[in-house]
C-alpha distance (Angstrom), angle and dihedral (degrees) to the residues before:
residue distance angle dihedral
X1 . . .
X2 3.42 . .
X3 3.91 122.8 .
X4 3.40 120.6 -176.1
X5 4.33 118.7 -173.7
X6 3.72 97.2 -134.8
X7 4.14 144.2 -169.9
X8 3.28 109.2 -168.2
X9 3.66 92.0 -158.1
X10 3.91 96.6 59.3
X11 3.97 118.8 84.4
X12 3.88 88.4 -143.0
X13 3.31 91.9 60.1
X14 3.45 101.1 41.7
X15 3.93 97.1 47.5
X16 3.99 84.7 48.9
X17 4.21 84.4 55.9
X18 3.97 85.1 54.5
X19 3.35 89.6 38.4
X20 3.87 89.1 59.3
X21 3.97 99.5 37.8
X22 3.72 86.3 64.6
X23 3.70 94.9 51.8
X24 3.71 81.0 45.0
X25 3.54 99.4 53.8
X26 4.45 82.1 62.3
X27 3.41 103.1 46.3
X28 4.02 103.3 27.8
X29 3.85 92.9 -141.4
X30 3.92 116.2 149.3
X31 3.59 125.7 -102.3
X32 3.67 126.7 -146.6
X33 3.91 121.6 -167.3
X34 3.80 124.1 -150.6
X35 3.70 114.1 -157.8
X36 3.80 83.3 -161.1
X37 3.76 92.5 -177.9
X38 3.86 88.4 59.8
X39 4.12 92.1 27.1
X40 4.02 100.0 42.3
X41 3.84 113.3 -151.9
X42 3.98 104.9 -124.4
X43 3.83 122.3 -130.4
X44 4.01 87.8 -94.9
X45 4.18 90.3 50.7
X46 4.32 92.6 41.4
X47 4.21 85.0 55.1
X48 3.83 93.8 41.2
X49 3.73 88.5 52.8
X50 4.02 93.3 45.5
X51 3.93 94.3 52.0
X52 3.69 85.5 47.6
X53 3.85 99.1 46.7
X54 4.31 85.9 38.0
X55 4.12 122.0 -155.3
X56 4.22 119.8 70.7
X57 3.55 125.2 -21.9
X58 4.19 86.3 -124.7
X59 3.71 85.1 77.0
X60 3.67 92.1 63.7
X61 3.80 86.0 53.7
X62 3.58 127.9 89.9
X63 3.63 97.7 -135.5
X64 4.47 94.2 -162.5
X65 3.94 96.5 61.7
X66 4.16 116.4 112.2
X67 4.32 88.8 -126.6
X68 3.64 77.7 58.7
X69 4.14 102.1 71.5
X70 4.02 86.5 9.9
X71 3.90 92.6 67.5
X72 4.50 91.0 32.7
X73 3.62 97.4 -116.9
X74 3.72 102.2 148.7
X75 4.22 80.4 74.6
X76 3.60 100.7 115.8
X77 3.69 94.4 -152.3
X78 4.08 93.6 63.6
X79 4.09 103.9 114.5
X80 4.06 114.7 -117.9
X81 3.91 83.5 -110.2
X82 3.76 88.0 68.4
X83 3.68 95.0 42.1
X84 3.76 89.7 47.7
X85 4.60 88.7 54.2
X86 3.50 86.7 45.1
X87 4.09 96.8 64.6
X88 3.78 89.0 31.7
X89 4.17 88.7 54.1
X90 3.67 86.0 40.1
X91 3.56 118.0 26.7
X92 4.18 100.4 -176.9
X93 3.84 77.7 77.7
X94 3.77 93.4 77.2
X95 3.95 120.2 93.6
X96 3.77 103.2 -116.8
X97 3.19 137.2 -129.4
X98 3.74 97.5 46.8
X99 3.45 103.1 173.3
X100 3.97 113.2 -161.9
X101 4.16 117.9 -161.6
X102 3.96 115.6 163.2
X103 3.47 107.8 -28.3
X104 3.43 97.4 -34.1
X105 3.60 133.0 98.5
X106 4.34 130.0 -168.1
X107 3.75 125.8 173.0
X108 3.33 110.7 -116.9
X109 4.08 102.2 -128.3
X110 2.96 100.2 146.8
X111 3.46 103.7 23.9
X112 3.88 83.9 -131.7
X113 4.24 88.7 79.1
X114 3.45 91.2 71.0
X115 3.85 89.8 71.9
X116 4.19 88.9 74.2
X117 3.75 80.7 72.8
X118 3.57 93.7 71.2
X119 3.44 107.6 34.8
């Protein structure tokens, strides 16, 4: 299975979609797409994602949103836990595409990354 952490509205995300359906097309696995902004990843989803996409929970965060510097995230001493309830209580936080492929996770900017998924 396939998941891929999608907004439909972002060309990143939508070239990593058509990035996927052609690796698809090979290897006939399903695909399941999370309009996360609709479908909010919980706490328990955001840290399953981060020990399968590995290094800091910032790099799941979109860094140029308003919650962003609204809630003070850029404060370095703020715990992961906190970081983790901020994208959960506002999902626009989370880097998209996250595309998610047995076990392992890559965010798909550029689309290009998702690619180390099937290698």
């Amino acid at each position: 299975m396939i998941t891929i952490y999608h907004n439909p509205r972002c060309s990143k995300s939508r070239g990593a979609c058509e990035l996927v359906n052609e690796r698809i097309t090979r290897s006939g696995e399903p695909v399941k797409i999370v309009e996360y902004l609709k479908d909010s990843p919980s706490v328990d989803d955001l840290k399953a994602l981060h020990k399968m996409l590995g290094g800091s929970v910032r790099d799941m965060i979109r860094d140029n949103e308003a919650p962003y510097s609204d809630l003070g995230l850029a404060d370095p001493a703020l715990s992961d836990e906190r970081l983790f309830e901020a994208v959960a209580a506002h999902p626009v936080l989370l880097q998209r595409p996250i595309v998610v492929r047995d076990g392992r996770a890559v965010i798909g900017r550029p689309p290009e990354n998702v690619e180390a998924l099937f290698a």
